[in-house]
C-alpha positions in Angstrom: 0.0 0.0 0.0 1.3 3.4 -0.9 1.1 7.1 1.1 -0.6 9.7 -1.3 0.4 13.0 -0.8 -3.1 15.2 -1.1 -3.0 19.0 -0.5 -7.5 18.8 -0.6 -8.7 20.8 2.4 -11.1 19.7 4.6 -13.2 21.3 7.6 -9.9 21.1 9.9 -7.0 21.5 7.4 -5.0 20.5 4.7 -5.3 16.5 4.5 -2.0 15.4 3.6 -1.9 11.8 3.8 -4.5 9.4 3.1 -4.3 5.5 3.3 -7.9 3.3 3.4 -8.4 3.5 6.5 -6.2 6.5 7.8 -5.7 10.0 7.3 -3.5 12.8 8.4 -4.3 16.6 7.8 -2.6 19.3 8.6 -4.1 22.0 11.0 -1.1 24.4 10.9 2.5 24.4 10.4 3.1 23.1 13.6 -0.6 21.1 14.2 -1.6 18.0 12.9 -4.4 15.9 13.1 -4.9 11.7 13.0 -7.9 9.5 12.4 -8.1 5.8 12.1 -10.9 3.3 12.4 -10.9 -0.6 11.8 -13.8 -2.6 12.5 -13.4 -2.8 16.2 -11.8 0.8 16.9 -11.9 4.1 16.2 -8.6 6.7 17.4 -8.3 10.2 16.7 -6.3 13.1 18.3 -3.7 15.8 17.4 0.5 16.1 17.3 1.4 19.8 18.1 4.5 20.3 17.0 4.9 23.2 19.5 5.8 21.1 22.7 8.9 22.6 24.2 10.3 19.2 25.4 10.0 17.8 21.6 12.8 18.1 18.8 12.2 18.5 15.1 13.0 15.2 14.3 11.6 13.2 17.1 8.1 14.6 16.2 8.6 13.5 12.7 9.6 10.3 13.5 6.4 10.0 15.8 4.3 10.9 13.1 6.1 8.5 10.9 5.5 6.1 13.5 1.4 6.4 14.0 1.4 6.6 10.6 2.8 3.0 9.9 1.8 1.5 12.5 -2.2 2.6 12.5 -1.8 2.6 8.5 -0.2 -0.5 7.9 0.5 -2.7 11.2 -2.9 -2.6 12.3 -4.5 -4.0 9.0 -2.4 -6.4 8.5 -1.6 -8.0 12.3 -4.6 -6.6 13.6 -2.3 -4.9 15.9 -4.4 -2.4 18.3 -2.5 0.8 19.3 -3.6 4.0 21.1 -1.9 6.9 22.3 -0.5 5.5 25.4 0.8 2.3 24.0 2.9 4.5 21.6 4.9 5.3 24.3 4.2 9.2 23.5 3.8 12.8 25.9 0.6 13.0 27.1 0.9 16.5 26.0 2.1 16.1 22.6 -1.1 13.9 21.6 -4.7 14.9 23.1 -6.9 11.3 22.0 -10.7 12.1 22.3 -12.5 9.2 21.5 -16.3 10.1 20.7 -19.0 9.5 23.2 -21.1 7.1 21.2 -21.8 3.8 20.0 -18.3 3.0 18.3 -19.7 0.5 15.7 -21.7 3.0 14.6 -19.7 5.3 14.6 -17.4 3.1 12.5 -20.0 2.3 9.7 -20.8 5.9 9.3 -16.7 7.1 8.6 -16.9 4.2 6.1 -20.1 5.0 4.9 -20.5 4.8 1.3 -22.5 6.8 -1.1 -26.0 4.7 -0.2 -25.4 5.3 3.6 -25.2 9.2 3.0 -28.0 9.2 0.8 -30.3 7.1 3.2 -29.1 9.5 6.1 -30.2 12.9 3.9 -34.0 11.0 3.3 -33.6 10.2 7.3 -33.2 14.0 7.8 -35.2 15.5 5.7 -38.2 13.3 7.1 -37.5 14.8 10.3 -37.3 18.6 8.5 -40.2 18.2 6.6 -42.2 16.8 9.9 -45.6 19.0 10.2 -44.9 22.1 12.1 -45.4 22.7 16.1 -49.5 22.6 16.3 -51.9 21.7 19.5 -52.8 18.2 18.8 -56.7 17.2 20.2 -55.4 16.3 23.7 -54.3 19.7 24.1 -56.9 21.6 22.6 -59.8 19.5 25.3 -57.4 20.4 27.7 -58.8 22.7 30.6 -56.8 25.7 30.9 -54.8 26.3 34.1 -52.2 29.0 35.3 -49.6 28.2 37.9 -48.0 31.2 39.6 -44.0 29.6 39.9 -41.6 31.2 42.0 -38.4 31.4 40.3 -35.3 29.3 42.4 -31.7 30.4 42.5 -29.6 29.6 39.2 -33.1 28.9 36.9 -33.3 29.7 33.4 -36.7 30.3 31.6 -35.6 27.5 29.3 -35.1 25.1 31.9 -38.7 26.1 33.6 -40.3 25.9 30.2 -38.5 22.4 29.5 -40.2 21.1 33.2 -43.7 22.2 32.3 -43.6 21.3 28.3 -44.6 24.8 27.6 -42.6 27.1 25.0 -41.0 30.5 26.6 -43.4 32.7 24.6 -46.1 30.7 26.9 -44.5 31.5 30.1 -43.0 35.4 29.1 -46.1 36.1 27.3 -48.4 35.2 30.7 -45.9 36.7 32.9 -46.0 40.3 30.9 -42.0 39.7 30.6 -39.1 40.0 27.6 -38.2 36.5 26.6 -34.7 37.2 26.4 -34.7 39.3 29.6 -32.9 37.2 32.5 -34.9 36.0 35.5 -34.7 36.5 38.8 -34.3 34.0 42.1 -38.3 34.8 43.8 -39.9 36.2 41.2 -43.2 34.6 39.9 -44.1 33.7 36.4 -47.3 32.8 35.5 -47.6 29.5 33.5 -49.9 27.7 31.4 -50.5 24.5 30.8 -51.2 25.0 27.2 -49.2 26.4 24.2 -50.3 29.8 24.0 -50.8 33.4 26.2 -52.8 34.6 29.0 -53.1 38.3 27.8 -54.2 41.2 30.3 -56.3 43.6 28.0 -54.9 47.4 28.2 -56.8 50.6 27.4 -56.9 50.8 23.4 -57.1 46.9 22.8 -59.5 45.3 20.6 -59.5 41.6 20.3 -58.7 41.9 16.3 -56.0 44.1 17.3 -54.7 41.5 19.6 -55.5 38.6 17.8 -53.8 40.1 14.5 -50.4 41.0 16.4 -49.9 37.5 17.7 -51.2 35.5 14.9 -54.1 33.9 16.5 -57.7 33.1 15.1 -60.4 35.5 16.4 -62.9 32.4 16.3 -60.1 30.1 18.5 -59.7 32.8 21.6 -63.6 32.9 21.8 -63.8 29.2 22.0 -60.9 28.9 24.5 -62.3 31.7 26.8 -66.1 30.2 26.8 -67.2 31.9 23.6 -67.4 35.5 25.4 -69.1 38.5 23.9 -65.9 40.1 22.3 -67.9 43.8 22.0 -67.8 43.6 26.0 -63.9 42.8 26.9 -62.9 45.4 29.7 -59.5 46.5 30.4 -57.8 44.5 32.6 -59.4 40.9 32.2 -57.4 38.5 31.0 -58.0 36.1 28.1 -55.8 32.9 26.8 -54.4 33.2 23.2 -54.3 29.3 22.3 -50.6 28.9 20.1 -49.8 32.7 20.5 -46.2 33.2 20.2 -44.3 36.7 21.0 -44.1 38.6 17.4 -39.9 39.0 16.7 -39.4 42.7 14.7 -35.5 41.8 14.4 -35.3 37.3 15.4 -31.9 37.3 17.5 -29.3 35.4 15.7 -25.9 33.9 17.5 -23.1 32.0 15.8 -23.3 28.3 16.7 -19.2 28.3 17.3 -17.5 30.5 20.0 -14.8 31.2 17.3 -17.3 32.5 14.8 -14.6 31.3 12.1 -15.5 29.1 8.9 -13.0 26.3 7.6 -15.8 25.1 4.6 -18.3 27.4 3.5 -21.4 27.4 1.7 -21.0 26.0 -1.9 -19.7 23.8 -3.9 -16.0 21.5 -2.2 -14.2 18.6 -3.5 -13.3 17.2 -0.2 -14.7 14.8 1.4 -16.9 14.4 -1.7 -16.8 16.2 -4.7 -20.7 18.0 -3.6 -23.0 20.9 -2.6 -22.2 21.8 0.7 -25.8 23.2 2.0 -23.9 24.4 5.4 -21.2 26.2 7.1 -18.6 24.5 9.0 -17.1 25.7 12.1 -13.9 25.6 13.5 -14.6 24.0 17.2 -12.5 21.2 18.5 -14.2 20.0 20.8 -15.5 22.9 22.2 -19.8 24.1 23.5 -22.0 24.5 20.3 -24.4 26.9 20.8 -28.2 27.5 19.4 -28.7 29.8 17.1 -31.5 31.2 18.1 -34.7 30.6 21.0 -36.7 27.3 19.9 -37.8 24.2 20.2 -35.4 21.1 19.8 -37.3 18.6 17.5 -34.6 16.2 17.4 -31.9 15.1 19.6 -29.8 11.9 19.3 -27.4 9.8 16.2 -28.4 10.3 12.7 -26.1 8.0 10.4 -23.4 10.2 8.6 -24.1 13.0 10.7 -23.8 11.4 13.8 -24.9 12.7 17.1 -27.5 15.8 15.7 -29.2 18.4 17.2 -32.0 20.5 14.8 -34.3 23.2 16.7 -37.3 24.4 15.6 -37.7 28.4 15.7 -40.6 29.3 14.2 -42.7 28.3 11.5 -40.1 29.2 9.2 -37.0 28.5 10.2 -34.8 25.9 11.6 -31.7 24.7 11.9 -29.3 21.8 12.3 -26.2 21.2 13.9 -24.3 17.5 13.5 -21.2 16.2 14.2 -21.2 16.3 18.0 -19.7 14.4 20.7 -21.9 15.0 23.6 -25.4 16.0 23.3 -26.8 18.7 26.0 -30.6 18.1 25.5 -33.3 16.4 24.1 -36.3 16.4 22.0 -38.6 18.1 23.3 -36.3 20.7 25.2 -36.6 25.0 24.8 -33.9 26.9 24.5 -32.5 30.8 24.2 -30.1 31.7 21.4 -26.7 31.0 22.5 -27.6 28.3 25.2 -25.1 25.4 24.7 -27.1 22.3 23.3 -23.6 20.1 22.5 -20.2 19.7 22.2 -18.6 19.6 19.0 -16.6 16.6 17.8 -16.1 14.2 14.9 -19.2 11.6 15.4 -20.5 9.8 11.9 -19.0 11.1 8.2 -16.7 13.3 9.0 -12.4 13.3 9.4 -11.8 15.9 12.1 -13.8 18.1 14.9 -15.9 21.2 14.0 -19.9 22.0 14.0 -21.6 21.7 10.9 -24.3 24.1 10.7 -27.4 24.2 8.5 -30.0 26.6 8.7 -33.6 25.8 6.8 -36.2 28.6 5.8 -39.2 27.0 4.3 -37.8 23.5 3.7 -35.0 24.5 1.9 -31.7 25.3 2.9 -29.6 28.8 2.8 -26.6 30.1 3.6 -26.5 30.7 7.2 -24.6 33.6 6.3 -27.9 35.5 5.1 -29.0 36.2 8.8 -25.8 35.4 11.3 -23.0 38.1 10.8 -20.0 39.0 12.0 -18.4 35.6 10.7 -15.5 34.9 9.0 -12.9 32.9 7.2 -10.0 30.7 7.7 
């Protein structure tokens, strides 16, 4: 078996060596990066050529060494070797192996071009799902409010997560800013319903109302006991069944601390000659962040994207990040832009750690670019 010598960049770097079932890219000058999986094993992790207590040509000879032995020894001896049987500096080589099902994982970095196509029908099931609605159960539901008072170190997302209620339910009843922080002993009022409890004010007319939060006239009369609409004082309260809190200017956050993009949106040639419908991130293992508030719709492994996370915002947009080694919450969860909901890594198709990010307006995807700013470019 021969080493090719590639100069094709990838999300992380240059790849500069390739065997079946190893690769080495370069990161920087002094950085490199290995992966190598076999049917039992997968090892992954990074030589930094910037360790004080390394030479020049030890390094090299290192490299050359993980090289042979993961290219070569271990397919044909079936030879298994990790970082600490190399005999190597804890500091010089920083192994993460990915928290997930390691057969799977396997089968996905050797996935072929039917297992990549089967995983894009798998997600695009899941993005093309009906939006958000009440379903029967909740609609015959009997509304109730429950005044909560707020304990030390809450967030709203984590209250609306416990009570399977969005934040728009709970700020919108509670007569605060979604995005404004909450307070130890203060008390939200919360439904037990999708939708508002609106206090009428001086001025208010129930089309007025109804028309700035989306709602059907006819729906808010049959939630509230079919009430005379020409009689609504100020100051009594009404529920607005699947209200949500109108956004003039939606607050968008980049998913990656380092707001820095190793592949953009576009056409690439590596690791397949394709249309890349995302951004990638730089992020070695590192928090991944949402982009914006929403609902998570999906949470858990997803074939060549491996561990996924894709967040419903509105009835517009959402979007999807994969690649992740730890997952921070699950379907079902709320959460504010720029709560961590992951940490990036390297799970299912993919040859080195970063968040790949796709954002989806109206079933279709679009570059991200188009609403986050302030990134930029390796």
């Amino acid at each position: 078996m021969l080493i090719t010598k590639r100069e094709q960049s990838n999300s992380l770097g240059k790849e500069i060596f390739k065997l079946k079932n190893f690769r080495l890219v370069r990161i920087s000058f002094l950085d490199y990066h290995y992966f190598f999986a076999n049917q039992k094993k997968i090892i992954q992790g990074q030589i930094s050529f910037r360790t004080s207590q390394f030479k020049l040509i030890p390094l090299f000879l290192t490299s050359f060494t993980i090289t042979f032995f993961l290219g070569f020894g271990m397919e044909t001896t079936g030879i298994r070797i990790d970082a600490s049987q190399a005999n190597l500096e804890t500091d010089a080589i920083e192994e993460v192996v990915t928290e997930t099902n390691e057969e799977e994982d396997r089968k996905a970095k050797l996935g072929d071009d039917k297992f990549l196509d089967d995983t894009e029908e798998q997600k695009w099931a899941i993005l093309r799902a009906e939006e958000l609605e009440m379903v029967d159960s909740e609609k015959k539901k009997k509304l109730t409010v429950t005044a909560y008072r707020v304990k030390s170190n809450e967030t709203l997302s984590e209250i609306a997560s416990r009570f399977k209620v969005s934040i728009d339910s709970i700020a919108g009843s509670s007569a605060i800013n979604p995005e404004d922080p909450i307070r130890p002993g203060q008390v939200l009022q919360i439904p037990n319903k999708q939708g508002l409890l609106y206090k009428f004010k001086k001025g208010d007319t129930l089309a007025k109302v109804a028309d700035f939060y989306k709602v059907k006239i006819e729906s808010v009369l049959a939630e509230n006991g079919n009430l005379d609409y020409d009689f609504i004082r100020v100051g009594q309260k009404l529920f607005l069944p699947g209200a949500v809190i109108p956004e003039p200017k939606p607050k968008w956050v980049s998913p990656a601390q380092s707001r820095l993009i190793t592949s953009g949106y576009g056409w690439r040639t590596f690791p397949k000659k394709k249309y890349h419908k995302a951004l990638d991130f730089r992020a070695n293992y590192e928090p991944v962040k949402a982009a914006r508030k929403g609902q998570v719709i999906f949470a858990g492994w997803m074939g060549g994207y491996g561990n996924m996370v894709v967040i419903q915002h509105d009835n517009e947009y959402k979007t999807l990040y994969a690649h992740n080694s730890k997952l921070f919450v699950k379907k079902g969860s709320y959460v504010q832009a720029g709560q961590n909901i992951a940490r990036s890594g390297c799970t299912g198709y993919c040859f080195g750690p970063h968040i790949h990010f796709e954002l989806i307006h109206k079933g279709k995807n679009i570059n991200p670019t188009k609403v986050i700013k302030g990134l930029s470019y390796k």
